[in-house]
C-alpha positions as CSV (number, residue, x, y, z in Angstrom):
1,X,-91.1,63.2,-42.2
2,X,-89.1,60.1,-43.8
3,X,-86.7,61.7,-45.4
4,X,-85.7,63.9,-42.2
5,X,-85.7,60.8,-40.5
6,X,-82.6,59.2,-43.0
7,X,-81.3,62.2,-42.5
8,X,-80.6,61.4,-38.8
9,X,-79.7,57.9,-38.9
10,X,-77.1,58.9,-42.0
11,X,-75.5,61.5,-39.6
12,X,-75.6,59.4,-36.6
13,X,-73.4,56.5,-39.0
14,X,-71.1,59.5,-40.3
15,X,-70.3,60.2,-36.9
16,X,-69.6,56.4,-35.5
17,X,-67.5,55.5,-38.4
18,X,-65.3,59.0,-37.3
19,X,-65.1,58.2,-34.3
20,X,-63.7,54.6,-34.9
21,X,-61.1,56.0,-37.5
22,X,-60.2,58.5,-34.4
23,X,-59.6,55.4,-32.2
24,X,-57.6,53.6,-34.8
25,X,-54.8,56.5,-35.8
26,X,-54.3,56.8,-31.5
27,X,-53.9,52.9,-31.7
28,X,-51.1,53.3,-34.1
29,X,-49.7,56.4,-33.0
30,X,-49.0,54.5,-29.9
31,X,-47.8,51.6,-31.8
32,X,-45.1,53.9,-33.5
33,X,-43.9,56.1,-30.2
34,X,-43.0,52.2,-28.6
35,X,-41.2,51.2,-31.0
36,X,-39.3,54.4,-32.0
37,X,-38.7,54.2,-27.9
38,X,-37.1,50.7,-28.1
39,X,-33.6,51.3,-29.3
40,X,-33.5,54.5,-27.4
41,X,-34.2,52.9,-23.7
42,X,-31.3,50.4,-24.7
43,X,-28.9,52.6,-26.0
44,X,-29.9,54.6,-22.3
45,X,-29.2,51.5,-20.5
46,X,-26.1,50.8,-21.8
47,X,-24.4,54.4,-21.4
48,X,-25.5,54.3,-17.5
49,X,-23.9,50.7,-16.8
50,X,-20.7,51.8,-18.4
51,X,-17.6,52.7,-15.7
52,X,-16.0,54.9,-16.3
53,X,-12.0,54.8,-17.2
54,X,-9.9,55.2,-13.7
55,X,-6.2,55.9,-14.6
56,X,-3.2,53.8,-13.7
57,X,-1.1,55.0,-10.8
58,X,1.6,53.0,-9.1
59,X,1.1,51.0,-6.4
60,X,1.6,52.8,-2.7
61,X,3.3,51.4,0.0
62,X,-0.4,51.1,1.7
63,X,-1.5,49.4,-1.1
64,X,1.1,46.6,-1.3
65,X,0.6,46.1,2.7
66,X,-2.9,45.8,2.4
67,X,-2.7,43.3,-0.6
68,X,-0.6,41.0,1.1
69,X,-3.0,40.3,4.1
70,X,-6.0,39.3,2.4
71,X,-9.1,39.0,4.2
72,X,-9.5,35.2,5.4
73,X,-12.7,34.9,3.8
74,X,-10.6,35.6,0.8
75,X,-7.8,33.1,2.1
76,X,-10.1,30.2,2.0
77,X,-11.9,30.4,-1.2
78,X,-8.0,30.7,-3.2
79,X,-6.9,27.3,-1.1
80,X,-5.2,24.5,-3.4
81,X,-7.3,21.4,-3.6
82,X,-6.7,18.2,-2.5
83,X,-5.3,15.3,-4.5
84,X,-6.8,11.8,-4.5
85,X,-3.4,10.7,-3.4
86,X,-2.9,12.9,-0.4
87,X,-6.6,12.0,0.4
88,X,-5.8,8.4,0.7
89,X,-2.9,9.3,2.5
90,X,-4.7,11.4,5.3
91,X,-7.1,8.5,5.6
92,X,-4.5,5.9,6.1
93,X,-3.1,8.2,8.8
94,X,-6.5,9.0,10.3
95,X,-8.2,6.0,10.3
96,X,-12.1,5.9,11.0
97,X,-13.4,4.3,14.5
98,X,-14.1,1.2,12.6
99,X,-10.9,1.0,11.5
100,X,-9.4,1.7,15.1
101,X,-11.5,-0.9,16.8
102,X,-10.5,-3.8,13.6
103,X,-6.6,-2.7,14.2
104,X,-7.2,-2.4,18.5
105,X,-9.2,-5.4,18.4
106,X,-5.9,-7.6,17.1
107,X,-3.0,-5.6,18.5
108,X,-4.1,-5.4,21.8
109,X,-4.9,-8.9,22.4
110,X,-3.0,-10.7,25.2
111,X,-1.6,-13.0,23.0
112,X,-0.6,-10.6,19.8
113,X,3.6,-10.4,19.8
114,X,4.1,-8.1,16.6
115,X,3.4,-7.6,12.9
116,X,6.0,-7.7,10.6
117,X,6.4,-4.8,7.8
118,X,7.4,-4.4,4.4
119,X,5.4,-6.3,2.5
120,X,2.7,-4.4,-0.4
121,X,1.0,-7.2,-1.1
122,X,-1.3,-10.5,-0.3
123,X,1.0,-12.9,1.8
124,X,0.5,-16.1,0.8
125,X,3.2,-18.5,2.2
126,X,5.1,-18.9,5.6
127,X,7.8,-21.2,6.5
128,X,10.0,-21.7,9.7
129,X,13.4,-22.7,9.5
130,X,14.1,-26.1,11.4
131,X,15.7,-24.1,14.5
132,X,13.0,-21.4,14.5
133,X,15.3,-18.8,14.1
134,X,13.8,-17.2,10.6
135,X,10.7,-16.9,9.0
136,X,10.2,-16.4,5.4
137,X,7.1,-15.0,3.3
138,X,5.9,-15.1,-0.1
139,X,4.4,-11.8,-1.1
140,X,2.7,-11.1,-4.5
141,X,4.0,-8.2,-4.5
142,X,7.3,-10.6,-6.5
143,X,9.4,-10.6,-3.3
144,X,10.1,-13.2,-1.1
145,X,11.6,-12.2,2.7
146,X,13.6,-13.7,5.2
147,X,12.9,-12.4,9.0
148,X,15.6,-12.9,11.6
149,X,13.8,-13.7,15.0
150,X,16.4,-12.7,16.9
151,X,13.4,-10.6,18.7
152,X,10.0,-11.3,17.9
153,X,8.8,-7.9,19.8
154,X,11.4,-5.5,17.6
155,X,9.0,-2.6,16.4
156,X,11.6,-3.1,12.7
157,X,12.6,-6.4,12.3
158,X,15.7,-6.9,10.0
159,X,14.7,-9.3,6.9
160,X,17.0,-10.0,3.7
161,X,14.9,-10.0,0.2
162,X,14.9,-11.3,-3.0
163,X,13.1,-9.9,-6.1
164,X,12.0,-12.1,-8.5
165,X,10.3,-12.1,-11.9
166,X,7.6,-14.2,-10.7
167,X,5.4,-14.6,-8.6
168,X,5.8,-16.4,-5.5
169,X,3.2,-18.6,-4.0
170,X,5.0,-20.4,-1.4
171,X,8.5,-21.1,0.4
172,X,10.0,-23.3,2.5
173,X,13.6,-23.7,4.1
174,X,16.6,-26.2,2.3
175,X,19.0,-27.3,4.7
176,X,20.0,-24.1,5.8
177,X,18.4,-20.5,7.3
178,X,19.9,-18.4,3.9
179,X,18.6,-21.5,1.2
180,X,15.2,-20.9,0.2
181,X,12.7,-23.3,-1.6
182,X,10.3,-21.0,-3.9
183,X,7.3,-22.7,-5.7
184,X,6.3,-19.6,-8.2
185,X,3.3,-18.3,-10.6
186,X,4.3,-18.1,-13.9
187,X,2.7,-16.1,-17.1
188,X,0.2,-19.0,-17.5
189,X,0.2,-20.2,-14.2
190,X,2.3,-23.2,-14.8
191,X,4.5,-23.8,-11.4
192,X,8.2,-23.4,-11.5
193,X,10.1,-24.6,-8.5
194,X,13.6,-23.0,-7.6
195,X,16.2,-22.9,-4.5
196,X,17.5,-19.4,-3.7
197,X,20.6,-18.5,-1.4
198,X,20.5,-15.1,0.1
199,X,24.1,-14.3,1.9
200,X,22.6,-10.8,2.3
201,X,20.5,-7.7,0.7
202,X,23.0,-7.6,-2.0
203,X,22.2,-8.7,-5.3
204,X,25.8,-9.6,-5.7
205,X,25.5,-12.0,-2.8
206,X,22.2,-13.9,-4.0
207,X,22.0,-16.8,-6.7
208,X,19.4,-19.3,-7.9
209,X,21.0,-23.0,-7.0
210,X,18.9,-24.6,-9.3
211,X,15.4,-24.3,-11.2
212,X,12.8,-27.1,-12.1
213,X,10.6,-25.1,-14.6
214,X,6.9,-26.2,-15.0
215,X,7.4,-28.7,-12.4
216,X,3.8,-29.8,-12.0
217,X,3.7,-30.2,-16.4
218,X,1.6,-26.8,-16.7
219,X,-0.4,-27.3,-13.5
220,X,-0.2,-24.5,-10.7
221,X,1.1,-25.2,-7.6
222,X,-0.5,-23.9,-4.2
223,X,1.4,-25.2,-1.8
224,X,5.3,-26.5,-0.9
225,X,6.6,-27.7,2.2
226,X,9.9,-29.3,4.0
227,X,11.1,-32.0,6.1
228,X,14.3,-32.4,7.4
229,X,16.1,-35.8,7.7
230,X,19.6,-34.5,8.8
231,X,21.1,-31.0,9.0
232,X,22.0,-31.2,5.0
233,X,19.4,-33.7,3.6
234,X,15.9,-33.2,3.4
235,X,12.5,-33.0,0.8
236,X,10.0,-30.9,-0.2
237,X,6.5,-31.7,-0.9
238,X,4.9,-29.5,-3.5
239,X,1.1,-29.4,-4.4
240,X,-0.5,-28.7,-7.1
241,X,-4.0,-27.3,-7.8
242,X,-5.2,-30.9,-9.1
243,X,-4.7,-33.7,-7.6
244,X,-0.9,-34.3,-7.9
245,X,2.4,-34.6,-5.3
246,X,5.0,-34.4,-5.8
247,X,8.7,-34.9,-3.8
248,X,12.0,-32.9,-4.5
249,X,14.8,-33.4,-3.1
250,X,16.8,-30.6,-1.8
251,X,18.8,-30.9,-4.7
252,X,15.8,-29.8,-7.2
253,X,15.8,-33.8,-8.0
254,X,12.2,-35.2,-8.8
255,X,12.0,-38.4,-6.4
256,X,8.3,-39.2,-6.6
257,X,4.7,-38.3,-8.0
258,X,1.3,-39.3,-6.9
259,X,-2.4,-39.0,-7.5
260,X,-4.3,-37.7,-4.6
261,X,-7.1,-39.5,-6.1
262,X,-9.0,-36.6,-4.7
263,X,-10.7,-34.3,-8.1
264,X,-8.6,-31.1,-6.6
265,X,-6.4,-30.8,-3.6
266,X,-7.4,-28.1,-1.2
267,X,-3.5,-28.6,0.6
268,X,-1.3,-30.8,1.6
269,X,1.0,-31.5,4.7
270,X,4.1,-33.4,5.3
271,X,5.2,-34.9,9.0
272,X,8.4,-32.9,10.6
273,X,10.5,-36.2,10.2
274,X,9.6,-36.6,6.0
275,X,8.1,-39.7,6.9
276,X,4.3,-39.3,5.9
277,X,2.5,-36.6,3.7
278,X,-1.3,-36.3,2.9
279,X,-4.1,-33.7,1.2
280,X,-6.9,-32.7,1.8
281,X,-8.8,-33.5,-1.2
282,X,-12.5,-32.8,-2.6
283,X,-13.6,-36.3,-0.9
284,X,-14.1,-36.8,2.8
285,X,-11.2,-39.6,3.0
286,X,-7.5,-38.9,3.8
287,X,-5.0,-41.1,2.2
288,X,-1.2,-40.8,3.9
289,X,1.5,-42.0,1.7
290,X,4.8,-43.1,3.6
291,X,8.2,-42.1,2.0
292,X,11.0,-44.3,3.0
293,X,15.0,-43.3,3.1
294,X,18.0,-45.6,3.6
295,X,20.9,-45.4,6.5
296,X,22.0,-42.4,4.9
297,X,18.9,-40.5,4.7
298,X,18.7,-41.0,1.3
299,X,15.2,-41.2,-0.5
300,X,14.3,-45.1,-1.4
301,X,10.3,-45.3,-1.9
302,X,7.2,-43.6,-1.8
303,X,3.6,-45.9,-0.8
304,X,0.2,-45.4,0.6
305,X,0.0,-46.9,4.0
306,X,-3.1,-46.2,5.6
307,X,-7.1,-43.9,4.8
308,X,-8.6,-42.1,6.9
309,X,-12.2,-42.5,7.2
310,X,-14.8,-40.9,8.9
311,X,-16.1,-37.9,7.8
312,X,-18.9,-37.1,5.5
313,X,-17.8,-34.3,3.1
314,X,-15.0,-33.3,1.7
315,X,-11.2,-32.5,4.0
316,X,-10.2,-28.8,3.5
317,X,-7.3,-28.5,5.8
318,X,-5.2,-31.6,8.1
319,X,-1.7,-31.6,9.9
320,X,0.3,-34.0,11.7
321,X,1.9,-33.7,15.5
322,X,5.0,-32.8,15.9
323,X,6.2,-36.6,16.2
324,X,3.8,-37.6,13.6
325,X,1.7,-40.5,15.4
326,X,-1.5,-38.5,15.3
327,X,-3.2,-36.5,12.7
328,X,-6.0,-33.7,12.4
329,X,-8.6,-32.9,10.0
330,X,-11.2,-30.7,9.3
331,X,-14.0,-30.9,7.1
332,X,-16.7,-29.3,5.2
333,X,-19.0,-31.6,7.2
334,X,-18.8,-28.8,10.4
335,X,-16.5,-31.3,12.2
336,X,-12.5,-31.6,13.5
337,X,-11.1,-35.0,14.4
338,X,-8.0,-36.0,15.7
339,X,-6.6,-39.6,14.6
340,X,-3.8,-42.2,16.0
341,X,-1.9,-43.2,12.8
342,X,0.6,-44.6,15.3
343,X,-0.5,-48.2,14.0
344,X,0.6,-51.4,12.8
345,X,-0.8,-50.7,9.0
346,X,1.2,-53.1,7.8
347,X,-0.6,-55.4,9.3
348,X,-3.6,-54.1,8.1
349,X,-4.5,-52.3,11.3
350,X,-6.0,-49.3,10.4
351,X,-6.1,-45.3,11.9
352,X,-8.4,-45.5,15.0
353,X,-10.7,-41.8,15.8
354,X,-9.4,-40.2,18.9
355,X,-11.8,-37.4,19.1
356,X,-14.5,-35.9,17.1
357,X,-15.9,-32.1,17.8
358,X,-18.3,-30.1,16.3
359,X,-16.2,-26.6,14.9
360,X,-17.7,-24.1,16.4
361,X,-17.9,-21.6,13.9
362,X,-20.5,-19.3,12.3
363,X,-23.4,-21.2,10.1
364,X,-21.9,-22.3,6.8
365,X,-18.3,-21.6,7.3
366,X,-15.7,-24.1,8.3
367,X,-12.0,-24.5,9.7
368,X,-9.5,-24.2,5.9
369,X,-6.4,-23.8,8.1
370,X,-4.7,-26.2,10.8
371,X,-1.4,-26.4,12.4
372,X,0.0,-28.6,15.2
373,X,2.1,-26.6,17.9
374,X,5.1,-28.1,19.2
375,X,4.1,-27.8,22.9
376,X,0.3,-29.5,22.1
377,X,-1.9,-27.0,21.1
378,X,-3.7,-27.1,17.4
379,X,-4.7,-23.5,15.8
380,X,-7.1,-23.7,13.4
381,X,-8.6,-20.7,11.0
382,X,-11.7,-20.0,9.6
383,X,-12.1,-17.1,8.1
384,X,-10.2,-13.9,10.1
385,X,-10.1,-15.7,13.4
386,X,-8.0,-18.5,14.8
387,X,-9.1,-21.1,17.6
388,X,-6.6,-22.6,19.8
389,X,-7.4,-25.8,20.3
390,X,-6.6,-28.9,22.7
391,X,-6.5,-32.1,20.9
392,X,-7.2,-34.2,24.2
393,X,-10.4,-32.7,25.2
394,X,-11.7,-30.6,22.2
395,X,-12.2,-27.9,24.0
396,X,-11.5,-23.9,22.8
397,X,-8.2,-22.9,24.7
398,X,-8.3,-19.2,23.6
399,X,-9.8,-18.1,20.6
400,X,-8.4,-14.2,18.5
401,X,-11.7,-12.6,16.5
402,X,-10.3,-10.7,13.9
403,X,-6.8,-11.7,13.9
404,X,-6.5,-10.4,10.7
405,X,-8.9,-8.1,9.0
406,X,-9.4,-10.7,6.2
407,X,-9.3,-14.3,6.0
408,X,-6.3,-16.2,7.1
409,X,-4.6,-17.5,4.4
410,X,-1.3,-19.3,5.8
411,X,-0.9,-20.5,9.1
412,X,2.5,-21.9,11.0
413,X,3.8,-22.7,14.2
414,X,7.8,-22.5,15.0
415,X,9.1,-25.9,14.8
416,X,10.9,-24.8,18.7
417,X,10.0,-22.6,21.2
418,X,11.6,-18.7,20.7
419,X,12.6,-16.8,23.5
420,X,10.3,-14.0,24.4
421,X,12.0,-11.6,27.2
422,X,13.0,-14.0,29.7
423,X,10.5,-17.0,28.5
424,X,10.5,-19.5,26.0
425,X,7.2,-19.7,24.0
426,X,5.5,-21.3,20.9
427,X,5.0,-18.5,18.2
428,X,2.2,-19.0,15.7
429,X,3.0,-17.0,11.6
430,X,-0.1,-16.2,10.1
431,X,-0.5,-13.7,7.0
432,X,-3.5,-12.8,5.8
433,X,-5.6,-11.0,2.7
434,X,-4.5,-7.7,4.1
435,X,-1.0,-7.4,3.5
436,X,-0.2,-8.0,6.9
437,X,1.7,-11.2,8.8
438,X,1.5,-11.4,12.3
439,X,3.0,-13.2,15.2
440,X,1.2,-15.1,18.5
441,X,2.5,-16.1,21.9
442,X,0.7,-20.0,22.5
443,X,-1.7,-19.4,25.3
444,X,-1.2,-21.7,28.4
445,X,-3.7,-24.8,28.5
C-alpha cells in the first residue's frame, strides 16, 4: 500500500516538472520570433516611406504661370524682415499718442512761433545778436549755427554753420551778426575760448580771429555771455564750473578775473550795457561786481559794488533788466525776488527787496533758468516748462507745460522786438535736452 502510494506522488512530480519545462521552451520560443521580427518590421518600414523617383521634365507654360502667383499665404511667410534701423524710422514717422499729445501739447500753443531744425544733438547755448536779427546755437553735435530771423515763422529757416573739432558749450555775438564768441569742451574738459567769422556756408569764407586756449587754467567753462558798449567794442563774461570770471575783450584780451566766492557757480549773467555781472553761486548771497570803461569805451576796472541778501539757500539762476537797475533771482529756497540795485552803493546804501514770491512749482523742484524780456516780462524755467512772469506784481502771466519734452537748458529773450506778420513782438530762444530749439511770441500782460 506504501509503495503504490510513492508511486503516485513520484508521477504526479514527473508530470509538474514537464509541464514547467513545456512552459519555459514557449517562453523562449517567443523570446526568439520578437527578436528575429525586429529588424524585419524596420527594414518594412523603411521601404514603405520611401518615394518613389519622379523623372525630370521641363517646365510647361502652366507651370511657370502658376509658380509666379504664389498663394498669399505663401507670400507672407517668404516676406523680408525688418531692420532695427527702418524700425526706428517707421516709429519716428509714426509716433505713439503719447508722443502726439507731448509734440501737440507745445506746437499748438498760442504762444509757440516755430522750431528751428538741423541740429542732432543737445543745444546747449543761445545768443541774440544786439539787433535781434540772428540767433546762434551751440550743439554737441561739434557745430555751431547762425539763424537769420528774417522770418521767425519760415517752416526752413536759412542758418550758416561752422564745424569745429570741439565741442561747443556756449556762444555769444562780437561786434558783429557774422563774428561769433565760442567757449568750447576740450579732450579734458579744459575751456578754450575763440572768435569765429562766418561770411557764408563756405569753408573758404570762415576763419578763427583768435583763440585763448585753456582760458579758465584747465577749468571747464559753462557759460559765456556779451555786452555791447558801442557798435565795435564790447566784452564777454565767461564762467567757469568753479567759482571763477572772467572778462575778454572782443579782441580775445584777458581784462579781469574774479572769485565768485561761491564753492561752484551754477551761471552767471552780465547787464546789456557791460556795466554789472553776477553768479549764482552755491550760497544764498549775490555779489555784483561793476566793470568800468573810459570815454572811449575802453575797459579801466573791475570791483564788487553791492550783495544781495535775502534768501536762505543757495541762487541757481538771476538776470538783470534790460536797463540794469533791478535784478532777479531764484533760489533753491522755493522763492523768486526781484531787487532795485539802482542805489547809491557807494555810499554804502545797499540793494533794497522789491518783491518776494513763492515759485510755484512742483514739490522739490525749483526755477534754474531766468531771463528779463525787453518789454517787462521775466521767463523763468524749471524743468520742461516756462512761466511768464510780471516783476511788479508776481503774478503767472502765462505759463507753457511741456515747452520742451526735456528740461530747459538755455533760455534768451531778443534784445528788440522782431517783427511777426504785421506786429512787432518779444521772442523768447529756448533749446532744450531734446535736440530741439524753439521760439515764443511774449504774451500780453
Amino acid at each position: 500500500m506504501t509503495s503504490s502510494k510513492d508511486s503516485l506522488v513520484d508521477a504526479a512530480s514527473q508530470s509538474s516538472s514537464h509541464a514547467t519545462l513545456l512552459l519555459l521552451g514557449l517562453f523562449f520560443a517567443a523570446g526568439v520570433v520578437y527578436l528575429v521580427s525586429l529588424p524585419i518590421r524596420a527594414l518594412w518600414k523603411a521601404v514603405s516611406q520611401r518615394k518613389p523617383k519622379v523623372p525630370k521634365r521641363e517646365a510647361s507654360s502652366s507651370d511657370i504661370t502658376s509658380s509666379s502667383q504664389p498663394s498669399q499665404k505663401a507670400a507672407e511667410s517668404q516676406k523680408p524682415g525688418v531692420s532695427m534701423k527702418q524700425l526706428m524710422k517707421k516709429t519716428s514717422q509714426n509716433p505713439t499718442k503719447a508722443q502726439i499729445a507731448i509734440v501737440d501739447k507745445a506746437t499748438h500753443h498760442p504762444l509757440y512761433l516755430n522750431t528751428l531744425k538741423g541740429h542732432t544733438d543737445n543745444v546747449g547755448g543761445l545768443a541774440f545778436s544786439a539787433d535781434g536779427s540772428a540767433l546762434a546755437t551751440a550743439c554737441e553735435d561739434r557745430v555751431i549755427r547762425i539763424f537769420k530771423l528774417n522770418d521767425v515763422r519760415a517752416k526752413n529757416m536759412g542758418f550758416m554753420k561752422h564745424n569745429m573739432t570741439t565741442t561747443p558749450v556756449d556762444v555769444a555775438f562780437g561786434s558783429a551778426p557774422n563774428l561769433l564768441a565760442v567757449t568750447a569742451r576740450g579732450i579734458v574738459q579744459e575751456a578754450n575760448l575763440s572768435m569765429v567769422h562766418l561770411a557764408s556756408n563756405k569753408a573758404s569764407e570762415q576763419h578763427t580771429l583768435w583763440q585763448v586756449p585753456n582760458s579758465h587754467d584747465g577749468r571747464p567753462a559753462i557759460l559765456l555771455q556779451s555786452a555791447h558798449r558801442s557798435e565795435t567794442s564790447g566784452v564777454l563774461l565767461s564762467c567757469s564750473a568753479k567759482n571763477e570770471l572772467r572778462l575778454f575783450s572782443f579782441a580775445g584780451r584777458q581784462l579781469a578775473s574774479v572769485d565768485a566766492a561761491g564753492l561752484h557757480n551754477h551761471m552767471a549773467a552780465i547787464s546789456l550795457d557791460g556795466r554789472f555781472f553776477a553768479a549764482a553761486t552755491f550760497t544764498s548771497d549775490v555779489k555784483i561786481h561793476e566793470v568800468t570803461y573810459d570815454k572811449q569805451n575802453a575797459y579801466q576796472s573791475v570791483a564788487k559794488v553791492m550783495d544781495l541778501k535775502g534768501h536762505k539757500s543757495q541762487i541757481l539762476c538771476l538776470a538783470f533788466a534790460p536797463d540794469a537797475t533791478k535784478m532777479v533771482t531764484a533760489s533753491k529756497d522755493g522763492t523768486w525776488r526781484v531787487w532795485n540795485i539802482n542805489v547809491r552803493y557807494h555810499q554804502q546804501e545797499d540793494p533794497k527787496t522789491l518783491l518776494q514770491r513763492q515759485q510755484e512749482v512742483p514739490s522739490g523742484k525749483a526755477y534754474t533758468q531766468l531771463a528779463w524780456g525787453p518789454h517787462g516780462l521775466l521767463a523763468a524755467a524749471c524743468d520742461s516748462s516756462i512761466h511768464f512772469l510780471d516783476p511788479i506784481t508776481g503774478s503767472i502771466v502765462d505759463a507753457i507745460d511741456g515747452a520742451h519734452d526735456t528740461a530747459v537748458l538755455s533760455m534768451e529773450w531778443a534784445p528788440t522786438t522782431i517783427p511777426v506778420g504785421s506786429q512787432q513782438v518779444a521772442v523768447l530762444a529756448t533749446a532744450g535736452d531734446d535736440r530741439k530749439v524753439r521760439l515764443w511770441q511774449s504774451p500780453q500782460k
